[in-house]
N, C-alpha and C positions, 0 to 999 in steps of 0.2 A: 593579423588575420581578421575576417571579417563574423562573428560567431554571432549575428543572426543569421547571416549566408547557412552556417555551421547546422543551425536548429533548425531551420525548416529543409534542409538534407536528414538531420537527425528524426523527424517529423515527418518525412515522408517512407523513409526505411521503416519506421512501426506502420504506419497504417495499410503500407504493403506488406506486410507481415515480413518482412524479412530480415527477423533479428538475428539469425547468424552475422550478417555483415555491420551490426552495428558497435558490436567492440574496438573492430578494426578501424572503423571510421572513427568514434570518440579519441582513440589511442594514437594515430595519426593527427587527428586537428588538434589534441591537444601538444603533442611535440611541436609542431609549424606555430601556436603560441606560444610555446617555452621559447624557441629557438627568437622569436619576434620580441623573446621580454614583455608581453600583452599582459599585466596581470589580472583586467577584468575579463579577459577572453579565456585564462587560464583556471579563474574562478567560476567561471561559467559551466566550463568544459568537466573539469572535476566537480560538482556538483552533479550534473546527468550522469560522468561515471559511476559515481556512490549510488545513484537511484537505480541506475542498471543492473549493477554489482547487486543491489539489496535484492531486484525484482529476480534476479536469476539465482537464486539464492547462496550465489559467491560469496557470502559473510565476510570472509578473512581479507577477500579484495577492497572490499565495500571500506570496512575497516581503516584500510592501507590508506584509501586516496584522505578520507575521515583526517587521519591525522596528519595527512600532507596540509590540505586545506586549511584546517585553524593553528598550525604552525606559519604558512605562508599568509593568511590573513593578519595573524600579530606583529607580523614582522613588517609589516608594509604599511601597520598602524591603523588598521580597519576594526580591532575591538572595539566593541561594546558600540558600534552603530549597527541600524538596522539591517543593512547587506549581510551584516556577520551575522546577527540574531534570525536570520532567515536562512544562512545558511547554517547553523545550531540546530536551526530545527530537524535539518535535513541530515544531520550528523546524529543526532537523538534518534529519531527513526531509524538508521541505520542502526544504531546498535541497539537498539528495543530489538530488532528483527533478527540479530544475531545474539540473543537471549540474554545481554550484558544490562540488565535492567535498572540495577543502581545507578551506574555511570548516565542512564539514557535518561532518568529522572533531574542525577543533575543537570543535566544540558537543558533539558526543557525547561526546569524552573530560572535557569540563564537566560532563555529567552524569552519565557515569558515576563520578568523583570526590566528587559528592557523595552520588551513591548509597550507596558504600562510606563514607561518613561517617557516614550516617545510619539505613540500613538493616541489617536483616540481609541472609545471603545468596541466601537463599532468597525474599526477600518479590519478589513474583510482579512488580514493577514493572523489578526486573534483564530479566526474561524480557522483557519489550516491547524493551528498549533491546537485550539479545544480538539478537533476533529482525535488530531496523533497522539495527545495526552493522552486519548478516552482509550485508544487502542494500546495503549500503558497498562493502564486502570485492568483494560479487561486479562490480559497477562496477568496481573497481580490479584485476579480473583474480587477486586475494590469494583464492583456492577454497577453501586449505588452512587459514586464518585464516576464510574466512566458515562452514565446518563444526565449526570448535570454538568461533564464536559459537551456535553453532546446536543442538549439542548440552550447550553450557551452557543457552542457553534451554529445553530439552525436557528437563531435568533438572529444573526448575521448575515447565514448567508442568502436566505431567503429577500434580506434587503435590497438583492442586484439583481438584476435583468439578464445579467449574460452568464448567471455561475449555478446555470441548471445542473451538470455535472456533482457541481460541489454539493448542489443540494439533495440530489440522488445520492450520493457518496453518504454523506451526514445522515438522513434514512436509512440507509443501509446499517451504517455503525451502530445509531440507537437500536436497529430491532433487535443484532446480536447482542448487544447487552440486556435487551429487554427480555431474552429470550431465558438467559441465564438465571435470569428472575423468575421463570415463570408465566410470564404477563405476556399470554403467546397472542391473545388478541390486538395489544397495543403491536407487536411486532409485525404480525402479519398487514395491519393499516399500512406502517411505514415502511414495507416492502414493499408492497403494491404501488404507492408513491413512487419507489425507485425503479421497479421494474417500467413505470410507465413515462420515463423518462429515458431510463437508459433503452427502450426497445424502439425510441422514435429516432435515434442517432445511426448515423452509415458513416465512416463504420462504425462498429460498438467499440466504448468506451472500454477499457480496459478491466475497470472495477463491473463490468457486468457480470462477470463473475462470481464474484461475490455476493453479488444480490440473488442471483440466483443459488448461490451454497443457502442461503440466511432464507427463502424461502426452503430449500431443501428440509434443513433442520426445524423450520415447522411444522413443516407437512411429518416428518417422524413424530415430533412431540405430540401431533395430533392422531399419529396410527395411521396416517395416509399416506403408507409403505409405498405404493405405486405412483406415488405423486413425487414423493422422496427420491425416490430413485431417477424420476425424470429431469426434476429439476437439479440432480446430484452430475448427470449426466450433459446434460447441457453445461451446468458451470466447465466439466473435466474438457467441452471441448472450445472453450474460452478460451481457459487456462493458456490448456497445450499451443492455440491459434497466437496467443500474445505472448508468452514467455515460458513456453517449451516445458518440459517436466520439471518443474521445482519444487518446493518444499508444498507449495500448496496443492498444486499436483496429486504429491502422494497423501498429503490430510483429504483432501476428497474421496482418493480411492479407498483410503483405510474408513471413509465415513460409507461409504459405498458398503464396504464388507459389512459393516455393524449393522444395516440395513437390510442385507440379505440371509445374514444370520439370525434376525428377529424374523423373519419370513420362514425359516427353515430351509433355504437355498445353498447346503453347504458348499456346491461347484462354485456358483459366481461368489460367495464371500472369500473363497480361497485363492479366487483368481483375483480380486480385487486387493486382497490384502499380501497376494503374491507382489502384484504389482507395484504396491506403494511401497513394501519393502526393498525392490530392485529398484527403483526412485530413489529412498533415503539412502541407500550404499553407494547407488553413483555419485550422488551428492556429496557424502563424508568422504569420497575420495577426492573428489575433486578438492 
């Protein structure tokens, strides 16, 4: 099978927003390469499934294809080259995002080991893996360890011309750890960077989102309740436009409530925190 044909079908279903049909499309092209024996089309294929699976907050699925992948990469004698250490990454993240945090450590310290074997220091694929460490680090409550992943990332990726995304991305990640800190000044610089990136893009990048939560959460630490809320607002209808109610989803709207309860707003915090609770239940059922 042909899986760039595959990706820019894949590629065109997001930015039409039409991610109900995109499981069915991944889960089909990736059969028509089983059935073909393709196993770089097959690595390809499961790889965006795991990213899918993570972004919709399917954990257990995301998981599934995880250990499909680096069982089928070993066996076909692709450890420890760089394909596999980039798909490692992509396995780490997965289960960073499904709470399995030990395991998600090992994997990254797997691939950042062969990174430095194989790479220089600068080749732009470091900058993905500091980026996804950093968002380790900030799960593990380690701020001052996920800012000096963060600012080795942005030493990188700043050096290319075409990875303005990544660079908004990389902004973004620093202010919420900056913010955790405290240091809501340095934060709100590096939002603004990302907001003024991701707001020049059609369509909007996915992670706008989240630049927009990470301004959200300053605008509260500053007491600019009204700002908060807009920007809390705007992120929920990112969210929902690129990946439907998921786990982020209802962290917005339970940030929503904590927002309107410091307001004394008890209708909208109950309705907000009504909501992210009917989120996480759909969720755990699913």
């Amino acid at each position: 099978m042909d899986a760039r044909k595959a990706l820019e079908k894949l590629d065109s279903l997001f930015a039409n927003k039409r991610i109900n049909e995109v499981e069915g499309f991944l889960l089909s092209s990736l059969k028509e390469a089983e059935e073909d024996d393709d196993i770089s089309s097959i690595i390809t294929l499961v790889n965006e499934l795991i990213g899918f699976y993570r972004s919709m907050s399917r954990f257990s699925d995301s998981i599934v294809y995880c250990d499909y992948i680096i069982s089928l990469m070993e066996e076909v004698g692709l450890n420890q080259t760089i394909n596999y250490a980039t798909t490692l990454l992509n396995v780490a993240t997965a289960y960073r995002a499904a709470g399995r945090l030990e395991q998600s450590m090992e994997y990254y310290n797997e691939v950042l080991n062969i990174y430095e074997e194989k790479l220089s220091r600068n080749d732009f694929r470091f900058a993905s893996l500091y980026n996804n460490m950093s968002l380790l680090y900030q799960e593990l409550k380690e701020y001052e360890k996920a800012c000096e992943c963060l600012e080795n990332a942005l030493s990188i990726v700043v050096l290319y011309k075409d990875a303005e995304i990544e660079v908004a991305v990389t902004h973004t990640n620093l202010a919420m750890s900056l913010l955790k800190l405290d240091r809501i000044d340095e934060a709100i610089n590096h939002i603004e960077k990302s907001l003024e990136i991701f707001e020049h893009g059609e369509p909007k990048d996915f992670h706008y989102a989240s630049s927009l939560a990470a301004m959200a959460e300053a605008q509260f630490k500053l007491k600019n309740y009204d700002k908060a809320i807009e920007f809390y607002n705007k992120s929920l209808v990112e969210i929902k436009n690129n990946a439907g109610e998921n786990s982020s989803y209802a962290i917005t709207c339970k940030n929503l409530s904590v927002v309107y309860n410091e307001i004394g707003n008890k209708k909208e915090a109950d309705k907000y925190y009504k909501k992210s609770k009917e989120v996480y239940d759909k969720l755990h059922k699913k």
